[in-house]
Backbone as a chain_set.jsonl record, in Angstrom:
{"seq": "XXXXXXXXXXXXXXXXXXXXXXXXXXXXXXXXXXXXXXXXXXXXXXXXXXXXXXXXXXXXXXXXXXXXXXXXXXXXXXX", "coords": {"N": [[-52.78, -63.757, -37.72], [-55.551, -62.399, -39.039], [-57.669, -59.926, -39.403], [-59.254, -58.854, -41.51], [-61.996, -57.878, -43.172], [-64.519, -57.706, -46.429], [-66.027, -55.954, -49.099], [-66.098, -55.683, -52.47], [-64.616, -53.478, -53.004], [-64.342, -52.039, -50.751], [-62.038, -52.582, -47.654], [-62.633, -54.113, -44.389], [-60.576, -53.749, -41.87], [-59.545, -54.783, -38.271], [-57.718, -53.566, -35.813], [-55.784, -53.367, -32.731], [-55.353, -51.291, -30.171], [-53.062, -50.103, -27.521], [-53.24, -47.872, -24.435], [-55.543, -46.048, -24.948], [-57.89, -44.573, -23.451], [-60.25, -43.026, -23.012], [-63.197, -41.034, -24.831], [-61.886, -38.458, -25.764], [-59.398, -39.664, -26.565], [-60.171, -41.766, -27.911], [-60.952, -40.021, -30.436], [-59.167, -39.218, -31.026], [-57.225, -41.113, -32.173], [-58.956, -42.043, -34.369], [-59.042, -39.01, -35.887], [-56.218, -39.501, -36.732], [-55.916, -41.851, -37.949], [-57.846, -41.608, -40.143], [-56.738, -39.833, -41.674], [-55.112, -41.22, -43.275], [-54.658, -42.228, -46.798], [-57.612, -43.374, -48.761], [-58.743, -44.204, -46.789], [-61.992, -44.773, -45.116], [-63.976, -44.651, -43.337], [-63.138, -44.643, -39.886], [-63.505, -46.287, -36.285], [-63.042, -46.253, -33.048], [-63.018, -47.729, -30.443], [-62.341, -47.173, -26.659], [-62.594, -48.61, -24.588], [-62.762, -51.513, -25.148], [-59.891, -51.401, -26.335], [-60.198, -51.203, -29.72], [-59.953, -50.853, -32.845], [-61.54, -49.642, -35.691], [-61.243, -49.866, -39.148], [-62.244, -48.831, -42.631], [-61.135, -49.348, -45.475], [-60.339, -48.579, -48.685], [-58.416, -50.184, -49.9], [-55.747, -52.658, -48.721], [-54.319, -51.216, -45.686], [-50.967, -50.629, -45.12], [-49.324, -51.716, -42.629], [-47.178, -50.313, -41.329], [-48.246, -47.998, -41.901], [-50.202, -47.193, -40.313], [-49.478, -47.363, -38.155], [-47.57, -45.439, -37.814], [-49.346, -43.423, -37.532], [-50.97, -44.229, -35.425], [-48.92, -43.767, -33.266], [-48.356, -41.381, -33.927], [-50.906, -40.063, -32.875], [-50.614, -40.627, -29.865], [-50.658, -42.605, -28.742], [-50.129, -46.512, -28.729], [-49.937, -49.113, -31.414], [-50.919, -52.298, -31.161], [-51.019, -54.429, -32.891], [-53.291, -56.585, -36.045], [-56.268, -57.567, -34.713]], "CA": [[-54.205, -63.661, -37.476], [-55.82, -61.265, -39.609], [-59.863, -59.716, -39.763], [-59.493, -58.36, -42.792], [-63.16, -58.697, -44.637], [-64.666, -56.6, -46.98], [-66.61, -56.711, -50.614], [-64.915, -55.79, -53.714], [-64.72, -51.511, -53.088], [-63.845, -52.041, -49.146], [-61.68, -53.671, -46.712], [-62.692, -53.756, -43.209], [-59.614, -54.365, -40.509], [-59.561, -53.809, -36.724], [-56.663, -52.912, -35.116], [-55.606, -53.501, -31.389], [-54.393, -49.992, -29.913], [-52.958, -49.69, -25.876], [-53.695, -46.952, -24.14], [-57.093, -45.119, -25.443], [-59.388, -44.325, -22.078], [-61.695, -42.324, -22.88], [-63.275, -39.914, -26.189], [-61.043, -37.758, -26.663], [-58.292, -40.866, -27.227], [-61.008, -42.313, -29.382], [-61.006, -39.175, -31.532], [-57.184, -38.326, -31.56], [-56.445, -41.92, -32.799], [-59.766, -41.679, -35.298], [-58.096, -38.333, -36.588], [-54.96, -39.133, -37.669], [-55.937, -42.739, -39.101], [-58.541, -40.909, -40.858], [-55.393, -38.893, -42.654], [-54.626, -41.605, -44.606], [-54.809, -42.318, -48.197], [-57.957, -44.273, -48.777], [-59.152, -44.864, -45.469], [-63.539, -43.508, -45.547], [-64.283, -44.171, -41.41], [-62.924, -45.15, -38.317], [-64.246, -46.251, -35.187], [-61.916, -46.39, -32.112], [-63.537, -47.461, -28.913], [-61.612, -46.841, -25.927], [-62.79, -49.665, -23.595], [-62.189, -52.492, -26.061], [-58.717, -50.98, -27.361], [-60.142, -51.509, -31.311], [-59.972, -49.278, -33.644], [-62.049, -50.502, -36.79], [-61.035, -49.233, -40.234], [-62.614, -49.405, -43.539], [-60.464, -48.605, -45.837], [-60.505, -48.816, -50.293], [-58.159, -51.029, -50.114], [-55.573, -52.879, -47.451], [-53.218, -50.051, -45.589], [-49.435, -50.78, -44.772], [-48.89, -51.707, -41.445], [-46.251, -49.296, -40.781], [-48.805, -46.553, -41.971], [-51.538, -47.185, -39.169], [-48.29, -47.722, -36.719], [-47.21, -44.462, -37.602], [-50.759, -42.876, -37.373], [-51.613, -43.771, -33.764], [-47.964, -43.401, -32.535], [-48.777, -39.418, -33.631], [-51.998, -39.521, -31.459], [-49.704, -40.744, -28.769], [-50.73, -44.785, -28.467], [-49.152, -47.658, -29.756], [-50.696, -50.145, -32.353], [-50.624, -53.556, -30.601], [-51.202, -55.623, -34.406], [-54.46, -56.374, -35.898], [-56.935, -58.637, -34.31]], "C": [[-54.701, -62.347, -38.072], [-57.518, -60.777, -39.575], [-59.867, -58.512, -40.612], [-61.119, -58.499, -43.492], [-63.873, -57.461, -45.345], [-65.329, -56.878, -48.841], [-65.151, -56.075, -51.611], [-64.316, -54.277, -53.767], [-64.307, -51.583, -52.03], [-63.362, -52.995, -48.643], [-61.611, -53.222, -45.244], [-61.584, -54.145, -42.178], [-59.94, -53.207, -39.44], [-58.229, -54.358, -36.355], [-56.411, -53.05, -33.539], [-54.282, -52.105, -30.874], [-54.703, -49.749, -28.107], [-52.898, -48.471, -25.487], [-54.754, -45.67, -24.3], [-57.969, -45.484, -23.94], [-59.959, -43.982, -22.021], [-61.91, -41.607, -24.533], [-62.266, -39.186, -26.393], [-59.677, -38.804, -27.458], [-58.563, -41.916, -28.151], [-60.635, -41.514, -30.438], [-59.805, -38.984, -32.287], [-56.633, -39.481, -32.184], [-57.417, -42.105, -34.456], [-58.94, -40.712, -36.146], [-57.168, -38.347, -37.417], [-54.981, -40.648, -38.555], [-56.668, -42.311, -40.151], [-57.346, -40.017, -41.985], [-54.774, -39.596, -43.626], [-55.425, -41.878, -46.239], [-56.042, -43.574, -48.143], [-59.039, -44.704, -47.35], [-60.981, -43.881, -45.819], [-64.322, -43.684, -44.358], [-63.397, -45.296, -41.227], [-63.933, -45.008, -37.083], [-63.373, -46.829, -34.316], [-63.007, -46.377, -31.134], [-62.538, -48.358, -27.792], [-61.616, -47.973, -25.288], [-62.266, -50.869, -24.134], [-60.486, -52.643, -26.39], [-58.905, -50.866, -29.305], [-60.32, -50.145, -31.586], [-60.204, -49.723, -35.144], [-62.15, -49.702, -38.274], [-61.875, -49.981, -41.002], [-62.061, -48.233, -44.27], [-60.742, -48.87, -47.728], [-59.537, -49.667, -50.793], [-56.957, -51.642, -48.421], [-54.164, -51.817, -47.177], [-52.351, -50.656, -45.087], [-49.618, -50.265, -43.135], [-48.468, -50.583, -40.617], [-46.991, -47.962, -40.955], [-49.082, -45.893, -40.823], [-50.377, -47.178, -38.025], [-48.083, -46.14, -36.553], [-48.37, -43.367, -37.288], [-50.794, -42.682, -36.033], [-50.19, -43.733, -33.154], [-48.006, -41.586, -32.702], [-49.557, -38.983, -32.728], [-51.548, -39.987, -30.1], [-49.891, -42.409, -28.021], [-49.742, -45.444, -29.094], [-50.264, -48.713, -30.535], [-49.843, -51.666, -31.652], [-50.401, -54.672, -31.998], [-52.868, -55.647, -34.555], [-55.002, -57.725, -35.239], [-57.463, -59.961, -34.713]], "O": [[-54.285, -61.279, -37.623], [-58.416, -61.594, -39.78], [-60.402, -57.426, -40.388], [-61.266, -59.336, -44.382], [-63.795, -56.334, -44.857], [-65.053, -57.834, -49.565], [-63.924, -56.044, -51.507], [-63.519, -54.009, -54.665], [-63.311, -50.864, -52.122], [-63.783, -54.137, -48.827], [-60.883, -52.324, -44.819], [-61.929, -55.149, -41.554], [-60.255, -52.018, -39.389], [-57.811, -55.485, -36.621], [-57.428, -52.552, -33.058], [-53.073, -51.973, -31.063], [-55.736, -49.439, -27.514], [-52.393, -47.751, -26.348], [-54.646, -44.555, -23.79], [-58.51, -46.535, -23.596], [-60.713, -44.197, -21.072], [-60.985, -41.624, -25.344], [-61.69, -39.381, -27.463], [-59.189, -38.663, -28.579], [-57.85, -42.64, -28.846], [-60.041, -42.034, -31.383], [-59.493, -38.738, -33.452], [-55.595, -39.266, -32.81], [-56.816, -42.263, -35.518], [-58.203, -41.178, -37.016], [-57.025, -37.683, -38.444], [-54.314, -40.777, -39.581], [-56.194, -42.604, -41.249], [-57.617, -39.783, -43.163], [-54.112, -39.136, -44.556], [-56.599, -41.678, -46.551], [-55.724, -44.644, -47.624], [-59.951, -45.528, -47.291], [-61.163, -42.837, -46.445], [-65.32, -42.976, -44.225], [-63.04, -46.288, -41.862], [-64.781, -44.147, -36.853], [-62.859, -47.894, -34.658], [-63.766, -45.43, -30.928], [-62.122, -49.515, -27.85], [-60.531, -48.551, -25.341], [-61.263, -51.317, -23.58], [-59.922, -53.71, -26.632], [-57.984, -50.535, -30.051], [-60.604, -49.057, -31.085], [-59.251, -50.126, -35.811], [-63.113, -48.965, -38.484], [-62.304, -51.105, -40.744], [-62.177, -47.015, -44.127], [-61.705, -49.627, -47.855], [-59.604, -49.997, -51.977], [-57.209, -51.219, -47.293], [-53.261, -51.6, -47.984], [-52.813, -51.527, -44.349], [-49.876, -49.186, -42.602], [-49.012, -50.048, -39.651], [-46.606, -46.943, -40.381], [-48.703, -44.826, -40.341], [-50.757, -46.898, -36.888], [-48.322, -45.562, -35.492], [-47.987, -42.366, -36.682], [-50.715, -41.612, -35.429], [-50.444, -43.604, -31.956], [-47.753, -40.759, -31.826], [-49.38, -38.038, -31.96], [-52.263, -39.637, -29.162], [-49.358, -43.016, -27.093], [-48.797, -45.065, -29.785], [-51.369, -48.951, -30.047], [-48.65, -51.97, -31.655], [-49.62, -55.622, -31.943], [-53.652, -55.111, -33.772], [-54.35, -58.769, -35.216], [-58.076, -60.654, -33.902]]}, "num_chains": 1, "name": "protein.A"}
């Protein structure tokens, strides 16, 4: 199941990430996906669990895994 969509310059995926409760666990998982190659926003809201990239093209799984396992969550898969 993928929600990949996006024109020909962007691809939008959201992300399913456990444990974010509040802003600052918005920001700290924002942050470090923001660190990758490519990526030009995030939007992580806490209540939901998503965490909605748009990125320049599509990022490696294992990137975004390793991303919010730094801000101290886990990446559930994308939505």
């Amino acid at each position: 199941m993928t929600a990949q969509t996006g024109t020909s310059d962007t691809v939008t995926t959201v992300y399913k990430v456990s444990g974010m409760s509040c802003g600052h666990c918005e920001g700290s998982v924002s942050a470090e996906i923001s660190e990758l190659t490519g990526v030009s926003s995030v939007k992580a809201v806490a209540s939901t669990g998503e965490v909605t990239v748009v990125s320049a093209s599509p990022l490696a799984e294992e990137a975004v895994r390793a991303a919010v396992d730094e801000a101290g969550f886990e990446l559930v898969g994308q939505v």
